[in-house]
C-alpha positions in Angstrom: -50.8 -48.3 -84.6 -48.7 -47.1 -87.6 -45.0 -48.2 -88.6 -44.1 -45.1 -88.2 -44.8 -44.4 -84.5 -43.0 -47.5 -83.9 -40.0 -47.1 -86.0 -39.4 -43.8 -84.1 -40.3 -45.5 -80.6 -37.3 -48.1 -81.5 -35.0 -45.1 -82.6 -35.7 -43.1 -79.5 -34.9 -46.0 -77.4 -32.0 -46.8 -79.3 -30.6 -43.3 -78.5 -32.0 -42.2 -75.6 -32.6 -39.0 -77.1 -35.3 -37.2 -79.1 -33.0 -34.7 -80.9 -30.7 -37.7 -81.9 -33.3 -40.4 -83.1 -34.9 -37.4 -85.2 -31.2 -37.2 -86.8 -31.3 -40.9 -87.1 -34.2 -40.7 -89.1 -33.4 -37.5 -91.3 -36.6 -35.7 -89.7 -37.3 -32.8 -87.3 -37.5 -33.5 -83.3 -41.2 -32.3 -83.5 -42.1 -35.0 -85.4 -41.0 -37.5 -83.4 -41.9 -35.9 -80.5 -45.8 -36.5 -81.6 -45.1 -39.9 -83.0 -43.9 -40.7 -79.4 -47.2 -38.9 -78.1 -49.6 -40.5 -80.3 -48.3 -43.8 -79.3 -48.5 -43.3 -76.0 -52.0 -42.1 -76.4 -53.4 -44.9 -78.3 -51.4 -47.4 -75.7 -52.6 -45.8 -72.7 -49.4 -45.6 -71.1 -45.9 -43.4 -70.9 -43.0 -45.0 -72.9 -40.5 -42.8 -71.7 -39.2 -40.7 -68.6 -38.4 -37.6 -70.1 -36.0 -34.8 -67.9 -33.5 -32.1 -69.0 -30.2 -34.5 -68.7 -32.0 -37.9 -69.9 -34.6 -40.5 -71.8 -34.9 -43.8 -70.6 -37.8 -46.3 -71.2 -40.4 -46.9 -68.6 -41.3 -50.5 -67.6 -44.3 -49.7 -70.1 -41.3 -48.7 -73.0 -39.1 -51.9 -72.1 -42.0 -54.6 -72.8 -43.1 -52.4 -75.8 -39.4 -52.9 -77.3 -38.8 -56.6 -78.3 -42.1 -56.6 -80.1 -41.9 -53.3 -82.1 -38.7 -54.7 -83.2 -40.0 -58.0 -83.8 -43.3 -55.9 -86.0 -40.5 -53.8 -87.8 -38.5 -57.1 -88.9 -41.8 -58.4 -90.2 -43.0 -55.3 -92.2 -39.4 -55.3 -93.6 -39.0 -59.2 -94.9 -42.8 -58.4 -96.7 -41.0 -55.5 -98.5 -38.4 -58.0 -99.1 -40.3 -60.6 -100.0 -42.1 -58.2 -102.9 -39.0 -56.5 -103.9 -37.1 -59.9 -104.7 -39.6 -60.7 -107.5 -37.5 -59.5 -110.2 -36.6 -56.6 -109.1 -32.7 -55.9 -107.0 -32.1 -56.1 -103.7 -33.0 -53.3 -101.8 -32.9 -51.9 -97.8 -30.0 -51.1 -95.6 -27.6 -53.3 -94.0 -25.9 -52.0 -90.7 -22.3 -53.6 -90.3 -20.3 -53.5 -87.3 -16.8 -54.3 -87.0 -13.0 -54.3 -85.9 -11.0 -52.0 -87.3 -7.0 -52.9 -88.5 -7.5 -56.7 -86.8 -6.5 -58.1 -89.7 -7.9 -61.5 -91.2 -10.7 -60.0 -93.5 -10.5 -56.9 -96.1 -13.8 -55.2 -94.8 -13.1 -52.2 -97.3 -12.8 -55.4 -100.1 -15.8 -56.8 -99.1 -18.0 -54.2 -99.0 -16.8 -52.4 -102.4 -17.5 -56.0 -104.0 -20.7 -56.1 -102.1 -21.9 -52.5 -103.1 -21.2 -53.1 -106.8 -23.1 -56.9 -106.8 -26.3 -54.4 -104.9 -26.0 -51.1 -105.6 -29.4 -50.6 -104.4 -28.9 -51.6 -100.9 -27.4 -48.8 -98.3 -24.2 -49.5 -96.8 -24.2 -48.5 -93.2 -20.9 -48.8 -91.1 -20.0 -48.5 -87.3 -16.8 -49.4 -85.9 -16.1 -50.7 -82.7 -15.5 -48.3 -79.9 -14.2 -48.1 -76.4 -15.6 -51.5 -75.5 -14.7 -53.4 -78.5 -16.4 -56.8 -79.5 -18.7 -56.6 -76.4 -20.1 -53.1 -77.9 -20.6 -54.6 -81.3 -22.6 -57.6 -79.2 -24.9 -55.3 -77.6 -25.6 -53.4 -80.9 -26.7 -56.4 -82.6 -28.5 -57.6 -79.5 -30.6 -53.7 -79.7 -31.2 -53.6 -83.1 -28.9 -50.8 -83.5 -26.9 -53.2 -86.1 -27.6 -56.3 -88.5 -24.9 -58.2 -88.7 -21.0 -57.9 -87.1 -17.2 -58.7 -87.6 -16.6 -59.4 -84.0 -13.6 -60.9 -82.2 -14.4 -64.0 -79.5 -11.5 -64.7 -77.1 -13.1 -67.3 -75.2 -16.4 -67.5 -73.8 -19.1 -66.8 -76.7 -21.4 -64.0 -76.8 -24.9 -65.0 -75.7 -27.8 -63.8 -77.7 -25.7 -64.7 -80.6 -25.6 -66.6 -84.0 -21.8 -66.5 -84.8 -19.5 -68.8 -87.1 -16.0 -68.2 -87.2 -13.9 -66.8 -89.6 -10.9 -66.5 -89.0 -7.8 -67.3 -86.3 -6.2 -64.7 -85.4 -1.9 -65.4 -83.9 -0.4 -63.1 -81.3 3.2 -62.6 -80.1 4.7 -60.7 -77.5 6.3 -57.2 -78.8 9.1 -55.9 -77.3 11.1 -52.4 -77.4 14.3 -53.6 -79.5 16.5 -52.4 -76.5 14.0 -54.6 -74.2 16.2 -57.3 -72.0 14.3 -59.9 -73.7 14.9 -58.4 -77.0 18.1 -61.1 -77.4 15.7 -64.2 -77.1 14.1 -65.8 -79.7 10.6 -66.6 -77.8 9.2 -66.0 -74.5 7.3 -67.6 -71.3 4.5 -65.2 -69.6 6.5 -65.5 -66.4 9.1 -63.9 -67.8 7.4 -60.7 -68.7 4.6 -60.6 -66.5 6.4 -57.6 -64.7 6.3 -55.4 -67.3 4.1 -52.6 -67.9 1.7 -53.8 -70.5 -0.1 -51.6 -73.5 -3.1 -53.3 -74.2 -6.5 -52.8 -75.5 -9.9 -52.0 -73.0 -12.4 -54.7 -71.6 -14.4 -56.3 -74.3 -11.8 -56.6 -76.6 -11.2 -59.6 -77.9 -7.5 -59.4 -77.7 -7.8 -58.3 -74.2 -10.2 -61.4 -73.2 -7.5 -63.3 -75.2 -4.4 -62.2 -73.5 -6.1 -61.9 -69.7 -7.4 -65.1 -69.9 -3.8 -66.4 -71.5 -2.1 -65.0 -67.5 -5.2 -66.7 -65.5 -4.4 -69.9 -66.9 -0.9 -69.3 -65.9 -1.4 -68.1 -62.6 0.0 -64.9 -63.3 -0.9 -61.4 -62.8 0.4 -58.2 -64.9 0.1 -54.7 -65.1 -1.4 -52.7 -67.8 0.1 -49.3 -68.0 -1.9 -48.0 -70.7 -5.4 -48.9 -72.5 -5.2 -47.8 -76.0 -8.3 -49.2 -78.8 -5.9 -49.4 -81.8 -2.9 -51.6 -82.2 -1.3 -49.3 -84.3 -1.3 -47.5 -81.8 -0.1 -50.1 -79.2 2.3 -51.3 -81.6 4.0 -47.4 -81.8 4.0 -47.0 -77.9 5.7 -50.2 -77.5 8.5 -49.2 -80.5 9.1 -46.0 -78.0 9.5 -48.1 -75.1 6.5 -47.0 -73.1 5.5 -51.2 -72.4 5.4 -53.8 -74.1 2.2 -55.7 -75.8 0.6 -58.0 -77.5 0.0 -57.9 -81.6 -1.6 -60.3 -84.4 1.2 -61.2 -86.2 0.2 -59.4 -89.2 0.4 -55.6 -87.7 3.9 -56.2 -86.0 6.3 -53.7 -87.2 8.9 -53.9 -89.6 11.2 -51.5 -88.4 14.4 -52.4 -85.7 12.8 -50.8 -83.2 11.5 -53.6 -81.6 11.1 -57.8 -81.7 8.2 -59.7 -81.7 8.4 -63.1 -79.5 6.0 -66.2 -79.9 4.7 -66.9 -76.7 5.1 -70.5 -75.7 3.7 -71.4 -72.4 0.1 -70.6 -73.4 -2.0 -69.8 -76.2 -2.6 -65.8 -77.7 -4.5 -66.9 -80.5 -8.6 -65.2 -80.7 -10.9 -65.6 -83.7 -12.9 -63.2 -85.9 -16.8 -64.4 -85.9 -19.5 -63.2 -88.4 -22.5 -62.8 -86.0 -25.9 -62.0 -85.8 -28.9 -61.7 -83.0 -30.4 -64.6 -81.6 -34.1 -62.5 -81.9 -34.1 -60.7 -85.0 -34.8 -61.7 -88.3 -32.1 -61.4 -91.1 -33.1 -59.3 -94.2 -32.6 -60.3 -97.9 -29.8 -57.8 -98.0 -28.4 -58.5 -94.5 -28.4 -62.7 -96.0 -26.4 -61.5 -99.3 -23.8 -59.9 -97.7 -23.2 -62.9 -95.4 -23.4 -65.2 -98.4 -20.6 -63.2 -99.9 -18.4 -63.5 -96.8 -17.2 -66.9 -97.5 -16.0 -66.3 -101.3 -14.6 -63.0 -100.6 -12.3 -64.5 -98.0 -11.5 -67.9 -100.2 -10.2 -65.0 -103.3 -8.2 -63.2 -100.8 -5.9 -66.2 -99.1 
């Protein structure tokens, strides 16, 4: 059984697509096409269901998984191990994160880290549609190493995380709002509003939903935006209002920010890693740097 044929198993099942995993991997789809074939052959079983519209993994593909992962972490901490001997760090680091959350200067961090290892490949994806709970299940698949994720509550499970950060929240209002006079604010009083606020498995959301529910209250979210740039310019235009970190509220008199007082805003940014996968040299370095790079920038 080669590396190989597993290493393009694991992409394939990452993607769910042949013609994607081959540009994962910077080859053409007919090679992984009989990389796939030659494993199944030597396995004696089908790893995937293959149709025009879809892949997915067979029973076969789902126990084969976990343990080509677990064979890939191993064949990569021996190149480690023999590449630490005097020589640089090497490999690729996959980094998830937040974007514009605040609390840590990800473009800071990695620059510092890139010119410490410039030998080690810098790979970024940012949080999409489903926020912190995306970035979980990446590190969970082994699509990504290590992650900047935001915990509002409940912890991920599968996870290694240690917290960074806190990150403070107030209410943000249109500057013509009726509450705009005030200098803070109960939920009750705004829980009528139309709310902008950010998709499930946001932190922020988790934060702020779970803020109403101990409450009692319910609201009504108008809009689901993934920015809060974003949220903060709808609000300043008066289409709802929402909920910020402190740090991205606008300047401008178009609108006030209000502490919340009844109940608690505040989430925290967590460096995290997967319960079931090893962490590489180069993956260790950059969380070693974490710590230092944050103490130089308060």
């Amino acid at each position: 059984m080669e590396l190989r044929h597993l290493e393009y198993f694991v992409a394939v099942a990452a993607e769910r697509s042949f013609t994607r995993a081959a540009g994962r991997l910077h080859v053409v789809q007919s090679a992984v096409s009989s990389a796939i074939s030659a494993l199944e052959r030597e396995l004696g079983a089908v790893l995937f269901e293959r149709s025009a519209q879809r892949v997915s993994l067979t029973d076969a593909g789902e126990a084969l998984l976990p343990r080509a992962r677990a064979t890939l972490d191993a064949a990569q901490s021996a190149r480690d191990a023999v590449q630490e001997v005097g020589r640089e760090l090497h490999g690729t680091v996959a980094v998830g994160c937040l974007t514009a959350v605040g609390g840590i200067d990800f473009a800071g961090l990695l620059g510092e880290f890139h010119r410490v290892h410039p030998r080690v490949r810098l790979r970024l994806r940012a949080a999409t549609w489903d926020g912190s709970a995306g970035l979980a299940r990446s590190l969970v698949d082994g699509e990504i190493d290590v992650a900047f994720l935001g915990i509002g509550g409940r912890p991920f499970p599968q996870l290694r995380t240690r917290e960074l950060v806190r990150i403070p929240q107030v209410l943000v209002v249109p500057a013509d709002h009726r509450l705009a006079k005030q200098d803070s604010v109960t939920l009750a009083e705004v829980a009528d509003e139309p709310f902008i606020d950010y998709p499930l498995g946001y932190a922020n959301r988790t934060a702020n939903d779970q803020a109403f529910r101990a409450a009692g209250l319910e609201r009504v979210i108008g809009m689901e935006v993934t920015d809060v740039g974003v949220a903060a310019e709808f609000a300043t235009h008066g289409l709802g209002v929402t909920i910020l970190p402190t740090h991205v509220v606008p300047q401008a008199r178009r609108c006030k920010a209000l502490p919340v007082t009844d109940q608690s805003l505040e989430w925290s940014l967590h460096l995290a890693t997967a319960e079931n996968r090893r962490i590489s040299s180069a993956t260790a370095a950059l969380m070693e740097m974490v710590d230092s790079h944050l103490a130089r920038s308060r």
